[in-house]
C-alpha positions in Angstrom: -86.3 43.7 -42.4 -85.9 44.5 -46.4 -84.9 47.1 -47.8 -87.0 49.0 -50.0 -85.1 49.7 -53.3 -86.7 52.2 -55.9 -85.0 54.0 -58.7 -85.2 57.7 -60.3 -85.5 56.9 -63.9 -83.5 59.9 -65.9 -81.8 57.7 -68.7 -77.6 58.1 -68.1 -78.7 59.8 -64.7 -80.9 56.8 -63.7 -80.0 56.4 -59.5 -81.2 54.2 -56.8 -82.9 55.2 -53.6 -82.7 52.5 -50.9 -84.9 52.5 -48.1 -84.3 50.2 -44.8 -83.7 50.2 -41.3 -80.2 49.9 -40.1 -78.7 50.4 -43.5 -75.9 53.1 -42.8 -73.3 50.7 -42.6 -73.9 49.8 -46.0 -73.5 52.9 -47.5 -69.5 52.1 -49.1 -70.5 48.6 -50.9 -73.7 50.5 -52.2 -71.7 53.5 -53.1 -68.6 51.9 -55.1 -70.3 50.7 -57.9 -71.4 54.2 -59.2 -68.1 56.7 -58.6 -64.7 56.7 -60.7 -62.5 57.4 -57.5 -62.7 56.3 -54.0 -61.7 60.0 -52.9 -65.0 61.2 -50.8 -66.0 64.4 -48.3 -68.7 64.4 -45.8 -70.5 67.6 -45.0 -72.5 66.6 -41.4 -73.3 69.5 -38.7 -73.0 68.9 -34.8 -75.8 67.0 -34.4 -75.7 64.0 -37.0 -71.7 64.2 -36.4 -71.9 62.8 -33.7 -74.4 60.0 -34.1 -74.0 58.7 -37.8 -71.1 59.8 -38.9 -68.7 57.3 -37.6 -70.5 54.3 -38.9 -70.4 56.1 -42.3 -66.8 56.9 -42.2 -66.1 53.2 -41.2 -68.1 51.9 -43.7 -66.8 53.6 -46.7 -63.1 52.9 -45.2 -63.8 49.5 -45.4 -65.3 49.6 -48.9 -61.5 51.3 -50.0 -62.4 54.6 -49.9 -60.1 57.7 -48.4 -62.6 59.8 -46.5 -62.5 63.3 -45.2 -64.8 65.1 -43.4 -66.3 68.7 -43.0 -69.0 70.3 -40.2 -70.9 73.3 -40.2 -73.2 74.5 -37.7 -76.9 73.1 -37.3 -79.7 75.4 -38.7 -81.0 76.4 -41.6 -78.1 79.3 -41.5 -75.5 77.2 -42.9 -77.7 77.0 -46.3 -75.4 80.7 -46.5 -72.4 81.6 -49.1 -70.3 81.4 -45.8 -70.4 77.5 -45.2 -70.5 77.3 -48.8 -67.6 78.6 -49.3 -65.9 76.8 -46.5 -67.4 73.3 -48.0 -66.0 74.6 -51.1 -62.3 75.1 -49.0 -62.7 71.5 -47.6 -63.0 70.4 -50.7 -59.9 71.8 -52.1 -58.1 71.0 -49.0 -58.8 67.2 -49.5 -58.3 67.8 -52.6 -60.9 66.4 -54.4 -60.8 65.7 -58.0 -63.4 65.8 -60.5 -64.1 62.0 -60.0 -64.5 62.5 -56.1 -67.4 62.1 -54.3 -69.4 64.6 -51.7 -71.9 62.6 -49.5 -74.3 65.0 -47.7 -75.1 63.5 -44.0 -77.8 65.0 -42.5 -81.1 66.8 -42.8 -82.4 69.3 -45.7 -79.6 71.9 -45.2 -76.9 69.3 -45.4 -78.6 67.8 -48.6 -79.1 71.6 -50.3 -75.7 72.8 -49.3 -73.6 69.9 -50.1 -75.5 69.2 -53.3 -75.3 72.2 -54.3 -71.4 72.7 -53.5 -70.8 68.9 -55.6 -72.9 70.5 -58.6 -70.2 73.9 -58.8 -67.2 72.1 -57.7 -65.0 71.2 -60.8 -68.1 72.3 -62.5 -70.0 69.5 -61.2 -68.8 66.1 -59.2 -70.8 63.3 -58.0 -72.7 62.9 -54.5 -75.0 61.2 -52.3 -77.9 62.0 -50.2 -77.7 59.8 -46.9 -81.0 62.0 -45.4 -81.5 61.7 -41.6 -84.7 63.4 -41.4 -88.0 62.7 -42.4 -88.9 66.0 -44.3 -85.5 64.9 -46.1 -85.9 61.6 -46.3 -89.4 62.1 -48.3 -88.4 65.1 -50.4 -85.5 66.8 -50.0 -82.9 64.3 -50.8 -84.8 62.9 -54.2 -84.4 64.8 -57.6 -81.5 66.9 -57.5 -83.2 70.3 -56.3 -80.1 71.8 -55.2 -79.3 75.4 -53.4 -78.2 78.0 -50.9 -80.5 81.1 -49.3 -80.2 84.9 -50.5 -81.0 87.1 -47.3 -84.2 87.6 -49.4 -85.2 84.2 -49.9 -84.6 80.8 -49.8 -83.1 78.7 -52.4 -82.6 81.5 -55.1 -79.0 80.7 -55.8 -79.1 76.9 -56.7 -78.5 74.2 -59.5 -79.9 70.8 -60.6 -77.6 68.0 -60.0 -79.3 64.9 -59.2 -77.5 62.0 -56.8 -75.6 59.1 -57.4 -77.8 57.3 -54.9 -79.7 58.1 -52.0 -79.8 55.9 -48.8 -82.5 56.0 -46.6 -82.6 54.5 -43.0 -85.5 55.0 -40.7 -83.4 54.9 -37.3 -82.5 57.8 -37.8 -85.8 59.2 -37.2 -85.9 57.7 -33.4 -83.1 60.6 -32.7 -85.7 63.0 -33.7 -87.9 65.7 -31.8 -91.4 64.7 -32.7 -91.7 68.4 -33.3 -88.9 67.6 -36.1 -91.1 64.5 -37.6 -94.7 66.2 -37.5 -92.8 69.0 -39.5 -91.6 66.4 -42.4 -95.1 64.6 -42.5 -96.3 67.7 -44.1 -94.2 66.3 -47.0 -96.0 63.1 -47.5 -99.4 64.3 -46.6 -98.9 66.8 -49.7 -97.9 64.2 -52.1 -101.4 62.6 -50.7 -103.2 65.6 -52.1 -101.7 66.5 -55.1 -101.3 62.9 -56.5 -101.9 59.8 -54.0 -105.2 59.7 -52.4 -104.2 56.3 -51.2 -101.2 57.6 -49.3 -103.1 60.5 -47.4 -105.8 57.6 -46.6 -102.4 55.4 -45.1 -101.4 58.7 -43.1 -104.5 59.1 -41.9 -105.0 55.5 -40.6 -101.5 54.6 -39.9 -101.1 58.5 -37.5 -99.7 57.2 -34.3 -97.7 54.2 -35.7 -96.1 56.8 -38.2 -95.6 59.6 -34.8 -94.4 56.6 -33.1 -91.4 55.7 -35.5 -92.5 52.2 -36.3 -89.9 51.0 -38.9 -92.3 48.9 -41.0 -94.8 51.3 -41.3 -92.3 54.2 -42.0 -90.3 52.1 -44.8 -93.8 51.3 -46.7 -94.5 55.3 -46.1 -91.2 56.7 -47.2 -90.9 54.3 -50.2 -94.4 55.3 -51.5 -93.3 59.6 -51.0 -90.2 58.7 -53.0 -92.0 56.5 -55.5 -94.2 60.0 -56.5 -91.5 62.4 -56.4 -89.5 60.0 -58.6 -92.0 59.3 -61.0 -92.5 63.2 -61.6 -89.3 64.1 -61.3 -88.5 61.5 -64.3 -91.1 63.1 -66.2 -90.2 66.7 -65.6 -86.6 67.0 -64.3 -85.8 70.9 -64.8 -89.4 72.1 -63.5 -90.8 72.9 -67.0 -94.4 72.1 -65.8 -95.4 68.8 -63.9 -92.8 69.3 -60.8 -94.6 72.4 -60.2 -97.2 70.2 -58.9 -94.5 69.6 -55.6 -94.9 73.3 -54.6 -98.3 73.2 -53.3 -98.4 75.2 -50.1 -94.8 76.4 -50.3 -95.8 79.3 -52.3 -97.5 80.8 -49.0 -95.4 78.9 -46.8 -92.0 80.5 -47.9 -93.4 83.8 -47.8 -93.9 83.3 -44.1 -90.8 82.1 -43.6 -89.3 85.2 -45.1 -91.3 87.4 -43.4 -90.5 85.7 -39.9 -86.9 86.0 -40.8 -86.7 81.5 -40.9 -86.5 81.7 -36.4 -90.0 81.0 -36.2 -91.3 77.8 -37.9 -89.8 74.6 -39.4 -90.3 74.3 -43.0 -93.4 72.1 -42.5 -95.0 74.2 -40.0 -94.7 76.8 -42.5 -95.6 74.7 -45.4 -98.7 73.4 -43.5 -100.1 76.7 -43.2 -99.5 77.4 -46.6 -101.3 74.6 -47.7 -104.4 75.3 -45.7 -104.0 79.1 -47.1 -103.8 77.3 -50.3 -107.3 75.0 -50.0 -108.6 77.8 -48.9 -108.4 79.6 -52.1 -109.1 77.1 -53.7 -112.6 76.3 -51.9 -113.2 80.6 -52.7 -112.9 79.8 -56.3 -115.1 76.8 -56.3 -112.7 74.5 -56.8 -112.2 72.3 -53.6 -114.7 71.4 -51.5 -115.7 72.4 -48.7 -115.4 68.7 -47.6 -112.1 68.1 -48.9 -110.8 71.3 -47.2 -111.7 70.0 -43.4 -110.5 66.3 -44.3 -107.0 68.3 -45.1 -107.4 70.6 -42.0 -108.4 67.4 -39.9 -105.3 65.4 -40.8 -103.3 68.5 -40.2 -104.4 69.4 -36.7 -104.6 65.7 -35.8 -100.5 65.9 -36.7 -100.4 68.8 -34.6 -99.4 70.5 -37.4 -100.2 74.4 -37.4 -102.8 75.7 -40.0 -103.0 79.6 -39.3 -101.0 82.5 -39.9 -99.8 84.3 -36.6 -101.6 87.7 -35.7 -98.4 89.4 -35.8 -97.9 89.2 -39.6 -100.0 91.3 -42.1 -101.8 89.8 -45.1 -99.7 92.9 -47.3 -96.5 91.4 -46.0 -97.6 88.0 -47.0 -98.4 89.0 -50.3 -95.1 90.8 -50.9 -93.1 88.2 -49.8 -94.8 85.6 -51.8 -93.7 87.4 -55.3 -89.9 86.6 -54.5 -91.1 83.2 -54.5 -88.9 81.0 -57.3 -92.2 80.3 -59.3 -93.0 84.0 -60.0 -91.7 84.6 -63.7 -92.5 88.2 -65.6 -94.3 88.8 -62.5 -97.2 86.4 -62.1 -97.3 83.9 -59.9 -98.0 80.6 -60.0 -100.5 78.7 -57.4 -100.7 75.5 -57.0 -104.4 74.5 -55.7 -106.2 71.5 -55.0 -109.4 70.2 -57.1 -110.1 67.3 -54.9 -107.5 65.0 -52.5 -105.2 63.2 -55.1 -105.1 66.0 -57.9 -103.8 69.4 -58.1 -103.7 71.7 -60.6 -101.3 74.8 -61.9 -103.1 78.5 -62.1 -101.3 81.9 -62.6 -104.3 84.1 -63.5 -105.7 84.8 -59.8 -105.8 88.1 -58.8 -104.4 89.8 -55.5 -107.7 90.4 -53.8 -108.5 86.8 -54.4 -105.4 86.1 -53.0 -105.7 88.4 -49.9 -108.9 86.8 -49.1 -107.8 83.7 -48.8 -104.6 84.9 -46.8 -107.0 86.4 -44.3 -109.1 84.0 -44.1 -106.3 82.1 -42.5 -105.6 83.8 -39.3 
């Protein structure tokens, strides 16, 4: 099968993002061409150690390279100042220079924790994404978001500091709980409604092939994600404006993450919720339509994707929590809300009872 082969296009920073099946091994002949040194660190945890890390290791050995390797525990716990700080000590301790090379192996965390520990080390080295899941695979790994959690919120202490290539490779999805791939769907379905009509159409026809890990299907899926996120991240690389746009639903979503202390939901789950919390403003403020707001929910629920707050949580706490969001600045936030499928626009003037209703509409 080929491999899919896109770029990010950011001048000097311009980077490649392959997508295949079976394509790990090929990770040291893709790599050499864009690093000074062959001196390289993996950051893995327990669960992709032990699958995919060997045949990256052995891959970049062949390709000349002098690899070391660092693991921290699985969960969204080791995006802490603890493992960074001991990804920071591997580092050292292989002694890295400042033409060296950190590959993050893994899912999000990997990606945010490793990236972000290559962007500080030496004041910035190069890395690679080599994304094993799909929520990764489809967002995560592409445009250099980089960062670590406060016990406030996520991602408050991070850094841009885009790849030097990111390889994709669909079989690592077939490792997967299918709870774990319905939860990164959410990714692609939102770039269907704040951009690609087409591509939520393909998700919505294309379901069970997608659920069922079919490599063809999932290639032509992934590439077309990526092909969006690159195109605005090449247009808006610091999140001036445009890559706003990428936040619809996590506005909501975070905010019930933080106030289930992260144990409850995956990202997605909470991001799906956030998006129906989301439409649902939007349809208040005559916006959306109604129509448009039960295609989303319909795509949602057929994903088995959940798209209502829990009755334990109060619309107060919601509200709180979303205002430590990243996109609050001099204290107004900023939604992003849907005006049809395929287009999105950016709104900081709604009010907190407009917002409440809509948060209580969803439970």
């Amino acid at each position: 099968m080929e491999t899919t082969t896109l770029y990010v296009e950011l001048g000097a920073n311009r980077y490649p993002i392959h997508v295949g099946q079976g394509i790990l091994g090929e990770i040291g002949e893709k790599l050499a061409p864009h690093i000074k040194s062959k001196r390289a660190l993996i950051v893995s945890d327990a669960f992709v150690t032990t699958r995919y890390l060997p045949v990256v290791r052995e891959s970049l050995i062949n390709a000349g390279f002098d690899v070391g390797s660092v693991e921290v525990p699985i969960g969204e716990n080791s995006k802490s100042i603890a493992q960074f700080v001991r990804v920071q000590d591997s580092l050292v301790a292989h002694q890295l220079d400042r033409g060296s090379t950190l590959i993050a192996l893994g899912g999000g965390v990997i990606g945010d924790l490793a990236g972000f520990s290559a962007a500080v080390y030496m004041r910035g080295i190069a890395y690679v994404q080599i994304p094993t899941t799909l929520q990764a695979q489809v967002d995560a790994s592409v445009g250099g978001k980089t960062a670590i959690n406060h016990p406030k919120s996520k991602n408050l202490i991070g850094a841009f500091h885009q790849p030097k290539l990111v390889m994709i490779d669909v079989d690592t999805l077939t490792s997967l709980p299918q709870r774990d791939i319905r939860a990164g769907l959410i990714e692609v379905i939102k770039m269907g409604v704040i951009r690609d009509e087409p591509l939520f159409a393909m998700v919505e026809e294309n379901l069970a092939a997608i659920l069922n890990a079919d490599a063809s299907t999932l290639i032509e899926m992934i590439a077309r994600a990526c092909a969006n996120k690159a195109d605005i991240v090449a247009q808006d690389e610091k999140e001036s404006r445009l890559r706003m746009v990428l936040n619809y639903g996590h506005t909501f979503g975070h905010a019930l993450e933080a106030v289930t202390d992260y144990k409850r939901y995956r990202h997605g789950e909470a991001v799906a919720i956030g998006m129906t919390c989301a439409a649902r403003l939007a349809v208040n403020l005559g916006m959306f339509s109604e129509t448009d707001f039960h295609r989303q929910c319909a795509l949602l629920k057929e994903a088995n994707l959940p798209t209502r707050f829990p009755s334990d949580v109060s619309p107060e706490a919601l509200h709180s929590a979303m205002y430590l969001d990243k996109k609050t600045i001099g204290g107004t936030l900023r939604l992003i809300l849907p005006t049809r499928i395929g287009e999105v626009v950016i709104r900081d003037d709604i009010g907190k009872q407009e917002m409440l209703a809509a948060i209580a509409q969803s439970f």
